[in-house]
C-alpha positions as CSV (number, residue, x, y, z in Angstrom):
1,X,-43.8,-0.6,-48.7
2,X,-44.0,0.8,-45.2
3,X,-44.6,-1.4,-42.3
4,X,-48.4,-1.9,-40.6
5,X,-49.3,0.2,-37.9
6,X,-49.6,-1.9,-34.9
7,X,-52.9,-0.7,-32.5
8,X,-52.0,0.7,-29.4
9,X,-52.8,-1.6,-26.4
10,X,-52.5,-1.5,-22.4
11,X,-49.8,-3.6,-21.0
12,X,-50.8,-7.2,-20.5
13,X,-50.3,-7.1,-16.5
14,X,-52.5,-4.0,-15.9
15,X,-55.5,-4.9,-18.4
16,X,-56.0,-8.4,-17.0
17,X,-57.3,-6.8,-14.2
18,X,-59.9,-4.3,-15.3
19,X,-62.7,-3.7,-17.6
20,X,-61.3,-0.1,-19.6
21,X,-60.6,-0.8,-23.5
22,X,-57.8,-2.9,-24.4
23,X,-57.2,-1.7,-28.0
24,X,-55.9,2.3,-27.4
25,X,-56.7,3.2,-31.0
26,X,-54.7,4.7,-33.5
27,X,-53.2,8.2,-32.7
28,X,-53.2,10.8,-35.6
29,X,-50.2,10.4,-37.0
30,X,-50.6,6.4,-36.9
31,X,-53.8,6.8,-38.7
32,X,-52.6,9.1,-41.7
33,X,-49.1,6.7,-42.0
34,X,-51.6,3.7,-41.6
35,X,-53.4,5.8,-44.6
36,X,-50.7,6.5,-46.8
37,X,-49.8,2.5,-47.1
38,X,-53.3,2.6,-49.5
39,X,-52.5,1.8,-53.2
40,X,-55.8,3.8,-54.2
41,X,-57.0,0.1,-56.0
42,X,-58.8,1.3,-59.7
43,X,-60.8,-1.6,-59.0
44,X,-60.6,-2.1,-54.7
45,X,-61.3,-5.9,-53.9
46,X,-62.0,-4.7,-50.5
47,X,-65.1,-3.3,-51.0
48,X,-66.1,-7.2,-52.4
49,X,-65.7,-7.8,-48.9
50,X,-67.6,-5.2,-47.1
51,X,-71.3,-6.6,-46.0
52,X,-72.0,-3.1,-46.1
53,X,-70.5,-2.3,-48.6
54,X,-68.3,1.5,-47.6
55,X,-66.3,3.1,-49.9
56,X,-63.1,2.0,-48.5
57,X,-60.6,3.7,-50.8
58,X,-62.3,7.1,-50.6
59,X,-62.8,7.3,-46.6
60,X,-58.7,6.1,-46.5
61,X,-57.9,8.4,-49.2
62,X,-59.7,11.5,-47.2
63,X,-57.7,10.3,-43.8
64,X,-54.5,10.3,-45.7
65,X,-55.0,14.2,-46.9
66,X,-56.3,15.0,-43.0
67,X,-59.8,15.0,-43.5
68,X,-61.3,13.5,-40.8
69,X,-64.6,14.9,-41.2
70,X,-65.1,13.6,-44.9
71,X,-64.0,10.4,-44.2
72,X,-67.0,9.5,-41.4
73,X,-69.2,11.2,-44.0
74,X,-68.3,8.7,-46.5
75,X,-68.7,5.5,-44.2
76,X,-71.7,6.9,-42.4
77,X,-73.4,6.8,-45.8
78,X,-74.0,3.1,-46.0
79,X,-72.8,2.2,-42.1
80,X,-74.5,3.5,-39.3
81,X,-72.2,1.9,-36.7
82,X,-68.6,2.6,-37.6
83,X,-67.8,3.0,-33.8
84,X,-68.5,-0.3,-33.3
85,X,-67.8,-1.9,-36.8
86,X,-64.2,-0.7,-36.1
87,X,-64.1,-2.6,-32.7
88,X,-66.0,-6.1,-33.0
89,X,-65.8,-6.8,-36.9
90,X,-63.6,-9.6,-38.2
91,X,-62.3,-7.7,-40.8
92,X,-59.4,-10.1,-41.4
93,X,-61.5,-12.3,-43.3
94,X,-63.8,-9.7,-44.6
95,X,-62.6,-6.3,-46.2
96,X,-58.6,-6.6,-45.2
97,X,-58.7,-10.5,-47.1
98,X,-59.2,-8.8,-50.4
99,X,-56.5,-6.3,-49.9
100,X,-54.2,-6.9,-52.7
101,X,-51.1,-5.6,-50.4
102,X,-52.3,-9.2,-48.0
103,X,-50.4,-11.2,-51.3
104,X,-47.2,-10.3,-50.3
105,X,-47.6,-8.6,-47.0
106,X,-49.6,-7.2,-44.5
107,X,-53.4,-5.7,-46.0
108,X,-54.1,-1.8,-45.1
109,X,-55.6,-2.2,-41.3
110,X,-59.1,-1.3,-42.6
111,X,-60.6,-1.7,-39.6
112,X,-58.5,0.5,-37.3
113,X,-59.1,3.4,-39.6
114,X,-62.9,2.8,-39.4
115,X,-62.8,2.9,-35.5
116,X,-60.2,6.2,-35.9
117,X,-62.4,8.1,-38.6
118,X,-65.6,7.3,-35.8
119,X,-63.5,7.9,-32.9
120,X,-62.3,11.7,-34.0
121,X,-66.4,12.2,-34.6
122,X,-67.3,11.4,-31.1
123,X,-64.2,13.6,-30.0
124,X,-65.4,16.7,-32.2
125,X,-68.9,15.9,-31.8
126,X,-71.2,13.8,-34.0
127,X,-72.6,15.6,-36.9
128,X,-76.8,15.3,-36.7
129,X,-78.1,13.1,-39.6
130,X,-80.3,15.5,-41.9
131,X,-84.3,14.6,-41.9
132,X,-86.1,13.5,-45.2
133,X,-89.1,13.7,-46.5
134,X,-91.5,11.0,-45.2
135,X,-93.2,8.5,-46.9
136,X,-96.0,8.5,-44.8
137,X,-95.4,4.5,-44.3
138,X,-94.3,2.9,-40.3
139,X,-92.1,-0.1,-40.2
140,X,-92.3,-2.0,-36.9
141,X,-88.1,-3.5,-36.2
142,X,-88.0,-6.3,-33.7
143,X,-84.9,-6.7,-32.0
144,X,-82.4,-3.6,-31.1
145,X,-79.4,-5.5,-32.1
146,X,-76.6,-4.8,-34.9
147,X,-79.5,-6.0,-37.3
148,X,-81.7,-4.2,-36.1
149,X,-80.3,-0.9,-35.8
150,X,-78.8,-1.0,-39.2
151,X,-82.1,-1.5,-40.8
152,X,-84.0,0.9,-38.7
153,X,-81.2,3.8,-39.8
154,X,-81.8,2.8,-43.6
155,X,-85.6,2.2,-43.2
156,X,-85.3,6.1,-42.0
157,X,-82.7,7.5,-44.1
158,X,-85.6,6.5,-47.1
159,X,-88.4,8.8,-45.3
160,X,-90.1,5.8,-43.4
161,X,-91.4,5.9,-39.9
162,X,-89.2,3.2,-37.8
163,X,-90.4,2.0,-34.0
164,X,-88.1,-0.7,-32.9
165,X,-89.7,-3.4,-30.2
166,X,-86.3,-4.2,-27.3
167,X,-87.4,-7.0,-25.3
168,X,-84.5,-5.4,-22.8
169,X,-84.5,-2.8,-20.8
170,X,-81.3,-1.1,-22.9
171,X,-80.9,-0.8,-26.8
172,X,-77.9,-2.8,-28.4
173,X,-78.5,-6.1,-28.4
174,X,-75.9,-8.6,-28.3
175,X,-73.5,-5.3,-28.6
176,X,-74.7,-4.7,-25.1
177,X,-75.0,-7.8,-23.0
178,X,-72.6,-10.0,-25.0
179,X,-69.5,-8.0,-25.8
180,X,-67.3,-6.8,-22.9
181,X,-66.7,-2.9,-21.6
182,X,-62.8,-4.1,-22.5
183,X,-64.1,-4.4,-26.3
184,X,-66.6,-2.8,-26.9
185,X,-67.3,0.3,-24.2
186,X,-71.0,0.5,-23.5
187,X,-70.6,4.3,-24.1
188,X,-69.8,4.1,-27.8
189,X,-72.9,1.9,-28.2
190,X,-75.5,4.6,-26.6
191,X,-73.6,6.8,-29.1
192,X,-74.3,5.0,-32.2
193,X,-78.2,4.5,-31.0
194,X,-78.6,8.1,-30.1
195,X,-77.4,8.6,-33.8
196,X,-80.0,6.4,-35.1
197,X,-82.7,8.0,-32.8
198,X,-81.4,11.8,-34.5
199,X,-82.7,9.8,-37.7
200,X,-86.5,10.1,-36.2
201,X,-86.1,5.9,-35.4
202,X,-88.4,5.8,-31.8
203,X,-87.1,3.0,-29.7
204,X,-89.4,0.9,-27.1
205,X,-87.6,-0.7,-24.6
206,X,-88.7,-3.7,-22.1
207,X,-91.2,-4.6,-24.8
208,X,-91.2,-8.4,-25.6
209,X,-92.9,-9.2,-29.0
210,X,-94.8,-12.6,-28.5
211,X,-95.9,-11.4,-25.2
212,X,-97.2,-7.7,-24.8
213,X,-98.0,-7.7,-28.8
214,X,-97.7,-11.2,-31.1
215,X,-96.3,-10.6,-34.5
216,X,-99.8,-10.9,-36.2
217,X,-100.9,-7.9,-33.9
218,X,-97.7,-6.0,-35.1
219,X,-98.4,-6.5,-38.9
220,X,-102.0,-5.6,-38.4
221,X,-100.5,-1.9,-36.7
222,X,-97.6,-1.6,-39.4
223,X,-97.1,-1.6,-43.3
224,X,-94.0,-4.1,-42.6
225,X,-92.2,-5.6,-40.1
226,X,-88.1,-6.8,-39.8
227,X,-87.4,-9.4,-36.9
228,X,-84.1,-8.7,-36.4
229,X,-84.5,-11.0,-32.7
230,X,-80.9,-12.6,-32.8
231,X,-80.3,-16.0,-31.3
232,X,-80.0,-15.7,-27.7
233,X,-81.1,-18.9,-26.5
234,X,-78.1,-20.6,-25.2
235,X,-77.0,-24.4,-25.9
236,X,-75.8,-26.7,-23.6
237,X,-73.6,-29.7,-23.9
238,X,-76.3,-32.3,-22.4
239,X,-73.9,-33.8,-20.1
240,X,-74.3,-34.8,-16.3
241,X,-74.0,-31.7,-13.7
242,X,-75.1,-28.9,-16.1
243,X,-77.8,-28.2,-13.5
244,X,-75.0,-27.8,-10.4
245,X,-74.3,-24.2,-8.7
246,X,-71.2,-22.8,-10.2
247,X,-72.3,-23.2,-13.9
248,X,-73.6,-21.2,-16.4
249,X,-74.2,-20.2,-20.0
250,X,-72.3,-18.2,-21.5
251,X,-75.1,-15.6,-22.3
252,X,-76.1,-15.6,-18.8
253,X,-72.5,-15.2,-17.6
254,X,-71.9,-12.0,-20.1
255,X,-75.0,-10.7,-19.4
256,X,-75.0,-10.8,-15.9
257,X,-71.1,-8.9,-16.1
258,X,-72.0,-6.8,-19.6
259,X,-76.2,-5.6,-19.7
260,X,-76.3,-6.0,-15.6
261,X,-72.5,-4.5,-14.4
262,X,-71.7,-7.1,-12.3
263,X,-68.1,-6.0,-13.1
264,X,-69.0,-2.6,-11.3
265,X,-69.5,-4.3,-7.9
266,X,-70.8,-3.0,-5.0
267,X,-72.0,0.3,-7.6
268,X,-74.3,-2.7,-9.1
269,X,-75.0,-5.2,-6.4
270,X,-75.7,-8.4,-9.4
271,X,-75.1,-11.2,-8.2
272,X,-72.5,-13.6,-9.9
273,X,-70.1,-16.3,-8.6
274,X,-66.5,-15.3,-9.1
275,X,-64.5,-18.2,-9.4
276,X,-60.9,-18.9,-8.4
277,X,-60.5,-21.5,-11.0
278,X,-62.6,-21.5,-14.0
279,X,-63.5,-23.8,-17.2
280,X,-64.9,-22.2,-20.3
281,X,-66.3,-24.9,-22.7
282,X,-66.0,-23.9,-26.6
283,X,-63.6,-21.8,-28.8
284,X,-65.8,-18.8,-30.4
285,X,-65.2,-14.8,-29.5
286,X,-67.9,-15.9,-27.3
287,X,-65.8,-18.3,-24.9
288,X,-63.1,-15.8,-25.0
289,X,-65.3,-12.9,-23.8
290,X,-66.5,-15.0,-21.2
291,X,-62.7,-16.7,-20.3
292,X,-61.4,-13.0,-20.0
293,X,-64.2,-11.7,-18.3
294,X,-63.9,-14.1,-15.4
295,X,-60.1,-13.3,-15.2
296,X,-60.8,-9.5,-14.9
297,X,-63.4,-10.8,-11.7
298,X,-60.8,-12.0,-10.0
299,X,-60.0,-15.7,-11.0
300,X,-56.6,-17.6,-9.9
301,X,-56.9,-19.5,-13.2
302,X,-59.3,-19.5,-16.3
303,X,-58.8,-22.3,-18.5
304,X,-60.4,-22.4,-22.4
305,X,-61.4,-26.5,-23.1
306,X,-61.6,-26.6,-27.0
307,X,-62.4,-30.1,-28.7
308,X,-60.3,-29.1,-31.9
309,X,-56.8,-27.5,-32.4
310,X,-55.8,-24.4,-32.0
311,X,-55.9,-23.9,-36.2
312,X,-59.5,-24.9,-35.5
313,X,-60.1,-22.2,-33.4
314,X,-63.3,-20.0,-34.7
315,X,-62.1,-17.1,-32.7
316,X,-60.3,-14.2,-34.3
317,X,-56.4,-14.5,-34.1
318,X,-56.4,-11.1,-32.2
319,X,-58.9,-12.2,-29.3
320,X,-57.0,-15.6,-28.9
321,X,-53.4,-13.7,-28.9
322,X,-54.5,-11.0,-26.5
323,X,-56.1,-14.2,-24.4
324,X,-53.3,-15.7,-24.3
325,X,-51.2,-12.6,-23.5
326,X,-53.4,-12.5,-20.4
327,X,-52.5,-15.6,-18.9
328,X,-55.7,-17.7,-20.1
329,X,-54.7,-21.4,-20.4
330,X,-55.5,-23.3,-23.8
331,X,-56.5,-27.0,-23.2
332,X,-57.1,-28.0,-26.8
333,X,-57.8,-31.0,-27.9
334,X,-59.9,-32.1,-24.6
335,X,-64.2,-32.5,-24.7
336,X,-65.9,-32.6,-21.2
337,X,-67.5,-35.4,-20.4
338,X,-69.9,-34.6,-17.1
339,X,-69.6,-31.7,-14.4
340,X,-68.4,-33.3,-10.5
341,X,-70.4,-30.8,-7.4
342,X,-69.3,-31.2,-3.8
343,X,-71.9,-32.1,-1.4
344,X,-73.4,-28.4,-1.6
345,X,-74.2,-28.9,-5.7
346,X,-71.7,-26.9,-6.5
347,X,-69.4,-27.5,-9.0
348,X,-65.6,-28.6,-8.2
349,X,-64.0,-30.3,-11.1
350,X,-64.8,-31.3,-14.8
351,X,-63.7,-34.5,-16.2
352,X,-62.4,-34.5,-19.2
353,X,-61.6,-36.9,-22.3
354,X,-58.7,-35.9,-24.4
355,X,-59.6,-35.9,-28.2
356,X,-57.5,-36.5,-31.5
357,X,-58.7,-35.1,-35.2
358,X,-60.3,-37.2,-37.5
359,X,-61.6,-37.2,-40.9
360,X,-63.4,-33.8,-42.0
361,X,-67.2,-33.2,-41.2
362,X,-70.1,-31.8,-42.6
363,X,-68.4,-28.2,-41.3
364,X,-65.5,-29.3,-43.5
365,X,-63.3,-29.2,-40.7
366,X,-61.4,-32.4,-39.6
367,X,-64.0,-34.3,-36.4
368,X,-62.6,-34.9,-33.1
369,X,-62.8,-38.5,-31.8
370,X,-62.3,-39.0,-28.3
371,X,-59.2,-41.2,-27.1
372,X,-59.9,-44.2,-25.0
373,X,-58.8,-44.6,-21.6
374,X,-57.6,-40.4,-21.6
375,X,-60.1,-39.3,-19.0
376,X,-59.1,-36.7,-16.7
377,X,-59.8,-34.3,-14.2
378,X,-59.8,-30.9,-14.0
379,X,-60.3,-28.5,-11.1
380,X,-63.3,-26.3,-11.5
381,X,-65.8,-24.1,-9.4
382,X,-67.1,-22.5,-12.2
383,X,-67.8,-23.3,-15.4
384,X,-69.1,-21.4,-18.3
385,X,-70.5,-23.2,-21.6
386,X,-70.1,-21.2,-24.6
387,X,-71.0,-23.8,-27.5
388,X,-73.7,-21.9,-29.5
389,X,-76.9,-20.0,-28.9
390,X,-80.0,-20.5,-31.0
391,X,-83.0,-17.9,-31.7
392,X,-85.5,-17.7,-28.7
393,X,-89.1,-19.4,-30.1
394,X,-90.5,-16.8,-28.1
395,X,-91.0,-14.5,-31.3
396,X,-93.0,-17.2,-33.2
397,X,-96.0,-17.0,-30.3
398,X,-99.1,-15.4,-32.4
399,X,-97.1,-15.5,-35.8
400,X,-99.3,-17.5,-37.7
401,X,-97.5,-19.1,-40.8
402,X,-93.8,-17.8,-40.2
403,X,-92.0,-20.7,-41.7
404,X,-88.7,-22.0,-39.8
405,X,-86.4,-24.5,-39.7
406,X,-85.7,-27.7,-37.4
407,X,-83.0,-25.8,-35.5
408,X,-85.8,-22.6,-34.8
409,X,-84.2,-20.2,-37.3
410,X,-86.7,-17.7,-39.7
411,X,-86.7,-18.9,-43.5
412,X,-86.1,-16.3,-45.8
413,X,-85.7,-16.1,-49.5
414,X,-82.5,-14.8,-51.1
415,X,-84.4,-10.8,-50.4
416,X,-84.8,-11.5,-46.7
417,X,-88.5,-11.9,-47.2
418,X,-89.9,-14.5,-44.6
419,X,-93.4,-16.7,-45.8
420,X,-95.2,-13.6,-44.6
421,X,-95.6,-11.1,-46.8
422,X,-94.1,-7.8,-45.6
423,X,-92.2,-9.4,-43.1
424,X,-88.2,-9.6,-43.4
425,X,-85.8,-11.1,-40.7
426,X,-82.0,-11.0,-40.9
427,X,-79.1,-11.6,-38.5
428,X,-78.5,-14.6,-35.9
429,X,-82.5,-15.2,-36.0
430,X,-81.8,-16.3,-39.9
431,X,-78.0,-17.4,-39.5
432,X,-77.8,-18.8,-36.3
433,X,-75.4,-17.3,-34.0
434,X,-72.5,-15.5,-36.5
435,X,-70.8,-12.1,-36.6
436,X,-71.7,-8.6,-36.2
437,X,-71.3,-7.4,-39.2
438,X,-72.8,-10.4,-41.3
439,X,-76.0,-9.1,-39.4
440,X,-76.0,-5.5,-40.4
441,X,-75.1,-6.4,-44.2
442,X,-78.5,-8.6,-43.4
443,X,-80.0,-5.7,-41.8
444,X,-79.3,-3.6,-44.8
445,X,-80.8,-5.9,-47.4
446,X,-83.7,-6.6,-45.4
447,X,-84.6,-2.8,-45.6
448,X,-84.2,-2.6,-49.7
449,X,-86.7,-5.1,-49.5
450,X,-89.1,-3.4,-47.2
451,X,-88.4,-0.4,-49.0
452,X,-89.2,-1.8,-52.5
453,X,-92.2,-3.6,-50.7
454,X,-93.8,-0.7,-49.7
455,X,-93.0,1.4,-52.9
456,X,-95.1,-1.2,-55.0
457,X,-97.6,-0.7,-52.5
């Protein structure tokens, strides 16, 4: 069996200093070799692991006879965001873990393919979506996120009338202020909504539901509703000196370099500190993003501080390697313990308490217990926590009888129904914060529902 394709990259030296796409992408002939490696499965595990659930084999099989065209056809029919499904998904331990060639070797690179097949559209031009017949029924989507967008497109594709509510002033979601130009190019993401717009989906930007218009108001103007809000309320640790100058959450960090172009100074004047020695708390895709942004600012030294191991490490293998291959230190094993300012309150150094694993948790991963008398300091001006976000209450302002949890997530039943009838929510409002793609396969369930809702209707 032929060898993996490896992706394309830019050298380590030059990428760690700007924001342009670090993954190259598969050339042509990379793609149909990559394609060829398929064993054409008579019953493809993959697909098992597809939220979306795309016909893997068949868009593979139509890259490995050269036609490009047929294989975006044949994703775009159950993903409306291959662009950025290609990029951002973990398919590792999605799709490519059910690939029968991972037993003995390396799994069919799924992923790349996706991003190739939706790469060689935008090239050539992306085909418009044909209208259908409408239903005469209008869906109101809160939330312009991967959850969002996904079940405004299938909402559409079934005849329905979509208007989705951004509280932002750009579509996206967390695919636009949270993931970095140097994953994720902001361009590919004003493709995929443009795509979705082609499907007759209007989108209302700077439009904050639980302000301008409570929920109740919404379902009174609408035959159903999908909060799709996300969770982008950001934790913190609730240790001394989160309040100095020099800190931030992670959301505000990303959003200030991603949604805001702080990257892009002076073009956009944004205002953020750029530190010469760094501290990003937490070990997510999240605290990467952030870690690698403030490198590509301009830092001296940006340091990840991770309470587990590196095996513990939620991050995909590919963000931590190419982390790592940027000169972004690992201090594993080590929990902050407070934040020390100057006499400015500003930040200068973050002591630290070095930690050993445990017994397994609730999480079923092994619990880090601090060891005595292993305090430490470590120099810092800024420091980014990236522990978690949570979904913003904002949403349940005027909602009367939305049920949700302790931790301020929406209940829904095994149909993504809420306790309000004709109202569905999916994604990191549901979840908590998780991946991409676990929100559009939420997305896209949420809309059968809707769909068979207003059917009965």
């Amino acid at each position: 069996m032929a060898a993996r394709q490896p992706m394309p990259l830019q050298e380590s030296e030059v990428r760690r200093r700007n924001f342009n796409e670090v993954a190259l992408g598969y050339t042509e002939e990379q793609a149909v070799a990559e394609a060829d490696r398929c064993l054409q499965c008579k019953d493809p595990k993959c697909v098992q692991g597809c939220p979306v659930n795309i016909d893997i084999p068949a868009f593979i099989a139509s890259i490995a006879e050269r036609d490009f065209d047929e294989a975006i056809r044949t994703i775009k029919l159950t993903n409306a965001l291959p662009a950025v499904c290609g990029r951002v998904c973990p398919q590792e331990v999605q799709c490519e873990e059910y690939c029968v060639l991972a037993k003995k070797g390396q799994p069919i690179a799924i992923g790349r393919l996706e991003r190739f097949a939706a790469d060689h559209e935008s090239v050539k031009g992306v085909e418009a979506p044909q209208k259908v017949k409408p239903t005469g029924k209008h869906v109101a989507v809160v939330g312009s996120g991967p959850a969002g967008l996904t079940a405004a497109a299938d909402l559409a594709k079934a005849g329905h009338s979509v208007t989705i509510f951004e509280s932002l002033h750009e579509p996206g979601g967390v695919l636009t202020y949270g993931i970095p130009e140097f994953r994720l190019p902001k361009a590919i993401v004003r493709q995929e909504v443009e795509y979705i717009k082609q499907l007759g989906v209007d989108i209302k930007v700077d439009y904050v539901i639980g302000r301008i218009k409570t929920l109740d108001e919404l379902r009174g103007e609408f035959d159903a509703v999908f909060l799709g809000t996300g969770a982008g309320l950001p934790n913190f640790m609730g240790i001394e000196g989160e309040n100095l100058n020099g800190v931030y959450s992670a959301n505000e960090f990303l959003t200030r370099v991603n949604l805001m172009k702080a990257f892009r100074f002076p073009e956009y004047d944004t205002p953020i500190k750029r530190g010469k020695k760094v501290i990003v708390v937490g070990g997510g895709n999240v605290a990467m993003d952030a870690a690698r942004c403030a490198l590509r600012l301009g830092a001296d030294e940006v340091s990840i501080v991770y309470r587990r191991g590196e095996d513990e490490l939620p991050a995909r293998r590919e963000e931590v390697e190419n982390a790592k291959e940027e000169g972004i230190i690992f201090r594993l094993l080590t929990n902050p313990v407070r934040i020390l300012g100057d006499d400015k309150m500003s930040a200068k150094s973050v002591e630290c308490i070095r930690m050993e694993l445990g017994e397994p948790d609730a999480s079923g991963r092994r619990r880090p217990v601090s060891v005595k008398g292993s305090e430490h300091q470590i120099e810092a001006d800024t420091v980014i926590i990236a522990i978690g976000t949570s979904p913003n209450p904002i949403i349940f302002s005027g909602s009367g009888g939305l049920e949700s949890t302790p931790k301020g997530t929406i209940v829904v039943d095994d149909s993504a129904m809420s306790s309000l009838p004709g109202v569905c929510a999916g994604g990191d409002v549901v979840t908590g914060a998780a991946t991409v793609i676990s929100a559009m396969g939420a997305g896209k369930l949420a809309a059968q529902t809707i769909h068979d809702y207003l059917s009965k209707q």
